[in-house]
N, C-alpha and C positions, 0 to 999 in steps of 0.2 A: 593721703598722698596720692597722686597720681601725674603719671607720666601720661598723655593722655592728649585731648584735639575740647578746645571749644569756640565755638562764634558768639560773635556778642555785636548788637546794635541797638545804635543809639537814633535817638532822633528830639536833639535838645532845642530847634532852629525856634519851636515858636515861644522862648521861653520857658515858664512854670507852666503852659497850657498842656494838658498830657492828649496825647495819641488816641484820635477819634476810635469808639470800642469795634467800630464793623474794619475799621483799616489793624486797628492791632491784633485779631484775631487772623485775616492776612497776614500781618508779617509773622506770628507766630510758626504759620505754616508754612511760610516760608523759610523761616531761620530753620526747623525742625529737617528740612529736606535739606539745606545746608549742609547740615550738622551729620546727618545721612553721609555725606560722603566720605568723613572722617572719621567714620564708626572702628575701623581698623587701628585707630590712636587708639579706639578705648573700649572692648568691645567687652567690659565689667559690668557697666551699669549707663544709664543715659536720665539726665538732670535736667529742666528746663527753667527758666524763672520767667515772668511774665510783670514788668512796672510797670509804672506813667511812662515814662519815655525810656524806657529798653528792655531788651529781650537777650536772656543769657541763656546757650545752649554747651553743656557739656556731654562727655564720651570720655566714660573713667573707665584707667588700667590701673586697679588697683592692687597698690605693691604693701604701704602703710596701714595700717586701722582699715582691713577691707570692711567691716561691716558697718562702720559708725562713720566712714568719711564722707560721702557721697556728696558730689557737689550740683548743681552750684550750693557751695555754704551760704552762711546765714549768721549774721551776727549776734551775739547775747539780746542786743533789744530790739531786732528785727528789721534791724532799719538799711543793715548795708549786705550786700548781696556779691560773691566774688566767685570768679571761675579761672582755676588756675591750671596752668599744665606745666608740672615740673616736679622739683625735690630743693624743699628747703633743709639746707641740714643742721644746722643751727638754730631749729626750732626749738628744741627742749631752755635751750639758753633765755630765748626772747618768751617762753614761757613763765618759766623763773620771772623775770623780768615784772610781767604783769600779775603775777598772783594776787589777789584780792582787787585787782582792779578792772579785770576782764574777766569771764567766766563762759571759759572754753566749752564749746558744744560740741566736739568733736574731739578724736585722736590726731587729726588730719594735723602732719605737718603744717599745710599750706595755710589753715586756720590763723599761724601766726601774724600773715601777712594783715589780718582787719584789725586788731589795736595797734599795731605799728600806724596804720594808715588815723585809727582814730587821733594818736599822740602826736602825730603831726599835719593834719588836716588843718588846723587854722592857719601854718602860718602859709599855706600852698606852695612850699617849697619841700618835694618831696625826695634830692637828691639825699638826706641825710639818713632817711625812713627806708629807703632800699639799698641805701650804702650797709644797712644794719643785716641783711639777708646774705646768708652765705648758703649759695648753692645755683640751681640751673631754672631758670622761670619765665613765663610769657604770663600774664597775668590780665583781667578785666577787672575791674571794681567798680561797680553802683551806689553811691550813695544815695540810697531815695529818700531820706529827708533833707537834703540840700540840691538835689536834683542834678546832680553831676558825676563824671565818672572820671576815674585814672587807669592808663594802660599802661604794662610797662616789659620790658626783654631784659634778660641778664646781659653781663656785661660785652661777654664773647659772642651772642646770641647760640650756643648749644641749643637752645628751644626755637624752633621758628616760631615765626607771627607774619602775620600780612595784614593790611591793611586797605580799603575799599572805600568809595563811594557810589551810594545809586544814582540815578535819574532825578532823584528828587533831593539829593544831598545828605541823603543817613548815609552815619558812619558805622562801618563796620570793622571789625577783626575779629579775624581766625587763625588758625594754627597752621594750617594748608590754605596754599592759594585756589585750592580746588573748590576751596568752600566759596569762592567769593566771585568767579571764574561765571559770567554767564548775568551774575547778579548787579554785578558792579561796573558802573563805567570806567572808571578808574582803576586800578591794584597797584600797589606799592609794596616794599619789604619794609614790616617796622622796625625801625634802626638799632641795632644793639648798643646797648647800654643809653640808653632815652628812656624817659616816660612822658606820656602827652595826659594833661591835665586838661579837662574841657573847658576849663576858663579862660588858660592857656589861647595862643596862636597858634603852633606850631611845638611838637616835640622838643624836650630838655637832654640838652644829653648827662647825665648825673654819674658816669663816670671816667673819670682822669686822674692818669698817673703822673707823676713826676719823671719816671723811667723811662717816658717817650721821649725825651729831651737827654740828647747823648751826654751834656754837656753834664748832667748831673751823676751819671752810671761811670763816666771815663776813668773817673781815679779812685772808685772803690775798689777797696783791697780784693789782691789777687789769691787766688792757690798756688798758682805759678809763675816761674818768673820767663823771662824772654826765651831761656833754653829748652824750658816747658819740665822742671823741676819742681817738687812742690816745695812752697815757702809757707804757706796758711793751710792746713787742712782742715782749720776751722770753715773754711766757707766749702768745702767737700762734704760735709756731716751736717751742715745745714741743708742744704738739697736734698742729705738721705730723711732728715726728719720733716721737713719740710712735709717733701710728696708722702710718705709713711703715714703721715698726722692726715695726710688728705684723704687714702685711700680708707684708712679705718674710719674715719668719719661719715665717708659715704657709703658704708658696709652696712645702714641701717634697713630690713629688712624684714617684713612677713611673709614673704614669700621665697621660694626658690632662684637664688640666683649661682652666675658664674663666671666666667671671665673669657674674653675673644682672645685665643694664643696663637698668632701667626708666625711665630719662632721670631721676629725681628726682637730689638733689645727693649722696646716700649711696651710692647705688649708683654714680653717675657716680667720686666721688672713689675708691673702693675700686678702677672698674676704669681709673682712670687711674694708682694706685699701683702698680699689681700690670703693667701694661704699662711701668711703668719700669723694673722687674726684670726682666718674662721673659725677656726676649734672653738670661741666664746661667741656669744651672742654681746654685740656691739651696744641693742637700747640698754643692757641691763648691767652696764659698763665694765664688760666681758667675766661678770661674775656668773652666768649661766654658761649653759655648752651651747653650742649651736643649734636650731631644729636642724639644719642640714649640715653635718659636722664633717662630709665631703665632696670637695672643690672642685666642678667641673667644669673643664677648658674646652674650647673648641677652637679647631680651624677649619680653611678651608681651602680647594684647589686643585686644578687637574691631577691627575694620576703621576707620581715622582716627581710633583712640585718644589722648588725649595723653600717655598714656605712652610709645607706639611713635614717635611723631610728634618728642618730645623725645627719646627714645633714639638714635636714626637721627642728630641731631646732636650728640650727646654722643661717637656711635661714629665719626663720621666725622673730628671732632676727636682726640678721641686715637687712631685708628688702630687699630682692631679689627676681626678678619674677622666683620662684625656680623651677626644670625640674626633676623629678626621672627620669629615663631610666631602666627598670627590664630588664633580659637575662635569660635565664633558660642556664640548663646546659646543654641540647642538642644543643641549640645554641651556645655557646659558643667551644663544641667542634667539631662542626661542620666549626667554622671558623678556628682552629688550622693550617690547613694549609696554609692559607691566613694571618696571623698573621704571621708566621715563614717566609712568603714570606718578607714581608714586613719589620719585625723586622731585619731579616737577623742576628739571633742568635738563636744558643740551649740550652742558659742558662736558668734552672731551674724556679730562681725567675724572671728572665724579661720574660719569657712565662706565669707562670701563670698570671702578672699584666698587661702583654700589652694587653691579649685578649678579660678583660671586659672596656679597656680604647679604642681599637680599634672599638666596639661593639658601643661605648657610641661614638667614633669622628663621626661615621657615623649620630647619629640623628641629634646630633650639625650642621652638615654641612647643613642638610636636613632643618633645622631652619633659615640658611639664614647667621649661625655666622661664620665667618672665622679668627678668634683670640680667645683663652681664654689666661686669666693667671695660673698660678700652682703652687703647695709649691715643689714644689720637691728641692733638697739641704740643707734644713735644716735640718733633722739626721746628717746630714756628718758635717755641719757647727756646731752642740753644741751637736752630744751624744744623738741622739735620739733614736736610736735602743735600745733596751732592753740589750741588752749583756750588754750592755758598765755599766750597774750597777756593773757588774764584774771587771772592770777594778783596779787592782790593787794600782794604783797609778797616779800623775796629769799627771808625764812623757809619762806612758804607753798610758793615757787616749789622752794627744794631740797629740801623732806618730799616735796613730791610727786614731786619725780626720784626719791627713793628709793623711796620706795611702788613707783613704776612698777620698777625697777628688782626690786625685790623677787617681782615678778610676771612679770618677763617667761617665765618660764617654762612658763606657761598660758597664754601667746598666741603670741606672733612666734616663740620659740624653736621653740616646739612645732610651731609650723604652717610655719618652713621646713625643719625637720630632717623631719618626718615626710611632709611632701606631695612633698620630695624624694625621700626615703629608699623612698617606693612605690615608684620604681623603679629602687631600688639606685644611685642620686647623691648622694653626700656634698657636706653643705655646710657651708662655715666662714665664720664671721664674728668679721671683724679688730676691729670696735668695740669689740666683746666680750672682747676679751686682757685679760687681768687685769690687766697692766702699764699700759696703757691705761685700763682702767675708771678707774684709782685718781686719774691724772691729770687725766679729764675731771671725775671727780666731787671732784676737788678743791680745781679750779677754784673761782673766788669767783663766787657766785650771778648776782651783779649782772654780770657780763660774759654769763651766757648768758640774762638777762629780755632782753623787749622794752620797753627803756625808750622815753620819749618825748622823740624828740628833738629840737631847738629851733627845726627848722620844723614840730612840730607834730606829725607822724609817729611812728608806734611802728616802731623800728628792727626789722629783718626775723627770725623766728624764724631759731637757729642762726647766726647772725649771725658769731661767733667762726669756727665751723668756713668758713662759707664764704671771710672772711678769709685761713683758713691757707690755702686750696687755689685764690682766685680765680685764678691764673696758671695752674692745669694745668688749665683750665674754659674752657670757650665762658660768656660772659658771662652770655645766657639760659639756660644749665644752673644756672648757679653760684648765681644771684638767683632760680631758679624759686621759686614760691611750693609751701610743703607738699601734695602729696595723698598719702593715704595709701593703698594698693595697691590696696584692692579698689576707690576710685574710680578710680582714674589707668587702669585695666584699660579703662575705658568707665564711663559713667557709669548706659549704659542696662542693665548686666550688674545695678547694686542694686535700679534702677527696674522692673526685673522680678523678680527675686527677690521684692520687695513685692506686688509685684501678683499674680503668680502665687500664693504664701502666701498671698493676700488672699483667693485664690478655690477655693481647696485645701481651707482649715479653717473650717470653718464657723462660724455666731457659737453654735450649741449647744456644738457641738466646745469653745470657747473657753471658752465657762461653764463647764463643766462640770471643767477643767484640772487644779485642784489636786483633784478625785478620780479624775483619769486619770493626773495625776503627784504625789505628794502629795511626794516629795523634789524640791527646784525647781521649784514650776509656774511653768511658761512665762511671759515677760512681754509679750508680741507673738504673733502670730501666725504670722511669720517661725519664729522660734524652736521655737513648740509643732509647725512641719512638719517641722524639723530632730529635734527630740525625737522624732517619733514614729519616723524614719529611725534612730535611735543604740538605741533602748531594744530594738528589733528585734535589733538586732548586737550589744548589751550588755544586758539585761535586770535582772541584778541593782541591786539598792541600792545596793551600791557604788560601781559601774559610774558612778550617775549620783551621788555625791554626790564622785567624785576629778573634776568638770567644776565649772569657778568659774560664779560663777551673782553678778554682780556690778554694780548698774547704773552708767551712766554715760554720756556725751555726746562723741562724736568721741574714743574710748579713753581717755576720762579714769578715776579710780577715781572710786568714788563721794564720798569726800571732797572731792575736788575739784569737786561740784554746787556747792558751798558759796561760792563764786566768782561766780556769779551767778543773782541770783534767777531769771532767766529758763529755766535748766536745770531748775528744780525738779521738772518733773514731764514733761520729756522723759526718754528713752531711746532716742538713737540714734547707733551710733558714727561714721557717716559724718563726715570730717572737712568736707562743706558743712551742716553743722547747725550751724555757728558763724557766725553772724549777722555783720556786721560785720568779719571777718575774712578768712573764705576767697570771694574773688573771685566765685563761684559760689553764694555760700551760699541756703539756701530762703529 
């Protein structure tokens, strides 16, 4: 298994004819200096494969079978070659599965992925073959005796991938756009939930729910009724076992891991889940003790932050050996440039939040742990953000869970997989289990609005989930009201970021924008100091057109302006820009 960065290119253009040996020995060393800049994904072990027509370069964080997994793998008869970066968790199953008929050369989870690909290779329809994968992947496959390969992203894309072409038309993918950055005319982000087959034209998208279609979620049964009474408590105890099932299943582990506790209610329930199982070792289906039989939390945040302030009670309830990490705000901006390296984005909200999460992967890693777990996708999965109180109605309210959902990949995914991954710390998040998604987004609307209820009150965002989980919570965790990270960090960490941007970019600077950036000009000032920091470390066009550039209010899309007229003509994601709702608001 590995959490981890690799590139891979192809070059299929002439045919079966394979890649002249003085040009393939160039690209080698080339792909090899790529692969260099991604070393921080993986900085375990380093794998190359060298075909007729591609070249796989991996950078393993080994968490799985450290000694025996090493990639790129290698199939039983030598014939197909894959480099993956993620965690399949349902491998032991799709094991079982092949027994006497595949003949595993490794411990490697990710191993599963070559007779799945074998078992459905003829018919080249391989939505069925990664429908069978449950977990978080960006993946390369070589077939070198059919001389074709398959790429492919999980569904939510939690793993990045990019996408490339040179000068001469090889294709490429890597795991960071840095790898490709320089090399490539082209860069693109490879689409989550797709896989591109080279026989193919153009990427598949392989999956689809029913639950994006309101019409289908509208009149499944509720837990409560219009007064906001329960009527079903069955569908409350499915949520609790639902996420429970997700969390123990992704607790597989050889190494030290632990869990990010920022006192909010996502974070809290994830590491109150995951301390119910640790005491057992999960592969041995908790018939062993644990090699590390206690559970340590982290947070992080300026000095009397309410994040650390509520974490410290969250940790102390459920019984964690818990870690504050303080940052001051010198610090913090002083790493601004090494965050934007890393993050490889100038979006607003994922700069302020990656840079005390990047701050905070660095002590972690210094502790020895190379896993946590995370709440991240639970706003998107029930309505957590603040706005969505606004939400006019159940339809508006579940287009927009999906929108959000459809996106998380250019925000929260991106910015905890990669602000960790700077320093080689895998992170997994249970919200996000497929199996999971399907059930929260299946849920009927109206249990996750904030309706209004008959003392007048709009029932608390998230409402449902804090139900399932009030008994494993300190009361004030459980009822906390939403902040989303980069406030809950301090509040004075965005109130300077504004102001120092305020006094950074000048008001010429600012006119003058869209012909100093003419793909995306800036819409703030904040933003065009972050642009000027990204275009430095990424200069092409590309570069800046795989970054979403989308307005909106406390992480709404921007459809969702449309909710009240008062947003019209803000632009800002702090979740206290919602007037009325968060306790704090301006």
């Amino acid at each position: 298994m590995c959490m981890c960065g690799f590139v891979g290119a192809f070059d299929l253009n002439s045919g079966s004819k394979p890649i002249d040996e003085g040009l393939k020995e160039e690209l080698r060393a080339q792909v090899l200096d790529m692969s260099k800049k991604i070393r921080h994904r993986g900085p375990d072990w380093s794998g190359v494969y060298t075909g007729k027509n591609a070249i796989l370069s991996h950078e393993r964080l080994s968490i799985v079978d450290p000694l025996s997994g090493k990639q790129p793998l290698v199939s039983d008869d030598g014939k197909i070659i894959l480099a993956a970066n993620g965690e399949i968790y349902n491998h032991k199953e799709i094991r079982k599965e092949f027994e006497g008929k595949y003949n595993f050369q490794t411990g490697s989870d990710c191993e599963a992925i070559i007779p799945l690909y074998k078992k459905f290779r003829e018919s080249g329809d391989f939505t069925l073959m990664i429908e069978k994968l449950s977990g978080i992947f960006a993946f390369a496959l070589y077939d070198s005796e059919n001389d074709v390969y398959l790429v492919a992203r999980d569904e939510i894309g939690v793993i990045p991938l990019y996408q490339g072409w040179d000068k001469a038309g090889r294709y490429y993918v890597a795991s960071e756009l840095k790898a490709l950055e320089g090399e490539c005319q082209t860069i693109e982000e490879f689409p989550n939930g797709h896989y591109f087959y080279s026989k193919d034209e153009k990427p598949v998208r392989w999956y689809k729910r029913e639950w994006e279609n309101f019409d289908v979620v509208k009149n499944n049964p509720r837990a409560t009724d219009d007064k906001g009474e329960i009527i079903n408590p069955s569908v409350i105890e499915k949520v609790r076992n639902g996420l429970e099932s997700a969390v123990k299943q992704q607790l597989m582990s050889d190494v030290p891991y632990g869990v990010l506790l920022s006192g909010g209610l996502d974070s809290s329930i994830i590491a109150a889940i995951t301390q119910k199982f640790s005491k057992k070792r999960i592969e041995s289906d908790s018939k062993e003790a644990a090699w590390w039989p206690q559970l340590h939390s982290f947070a992080v945040g300026l000095e009397g932050s309410p994040d650390l302030i509520a974490a410290q009670k969250a940790a102390d309830y459920i019984g964690t050996v818990h870690h504050e990490v303080h940052f001051t705000i010198q610090e913090a901006l002083d790493a601004l440039p090494d965050v934007i390296y890393h993050i490889e984005t100038y979006d607003i909200t994922t700069v302020r939040a990656s840079t005390p999460m990047y701050l905070l992967a660095r002590v972690i890693k210094s502790m020895g742990i190379k896993m946590v777990l995370s709440g991240e996708g639970s706003d998107e999965l029930f309505g957590g953000y603040l706005y969505f109180h606004k939400a006019p109605d159940a339809k508006e309210f579940h287009e927009e869970l999906v929108r959000k959902m459809s996106k998380l990949h250019l925000y929260d995914c991106l910015r905890a997989n990669k602000s960790l991954m700077a320093w080689g710390v895998e992170g997994r998040v249970p919200f996000l289990d497929k199996e999971f998604i399907d059930i929260a987004m299946s849920l009927n609307p109206s249990d996750k609005m904030n309706i209004r209820l008959p003392d007048g009150k709009q029932r608390m965002e998230k409402w449902i989930l804090r139900k399932a989980f009030e008994d494993m919570l300190p009361e004030e965790i459980c009822w906390r009201q939403k902040e989303q990270f980069s406030d809950g960090v301090g509040y004075n960490w965005i109130d300077t970021l504004k102001k120092m941007t305020e006094e950074k970019v000048s008001d010429a600077e600012f006119a003058r924008r869209e012909n100093r950036f003419p793909v995306n000009p800036p819409k703030t000032k904040e933003e065009y100091y972050y642009r000027e920091i990204y275009s430095k470390l990424f200069p092409s066009d590309s570069a800046a057109k795989v970054v979403p550039h989308e307005a909106g209010v406390a992480c709404s899309t921007a459809k969702a302006l449309e909710w009240d007229a008062a947003w019209k003509n803000m632009d800002e994601p702090s979740g206290r820009a919602i007037a009325g709702v968060h306790d704090k608001a301006y």
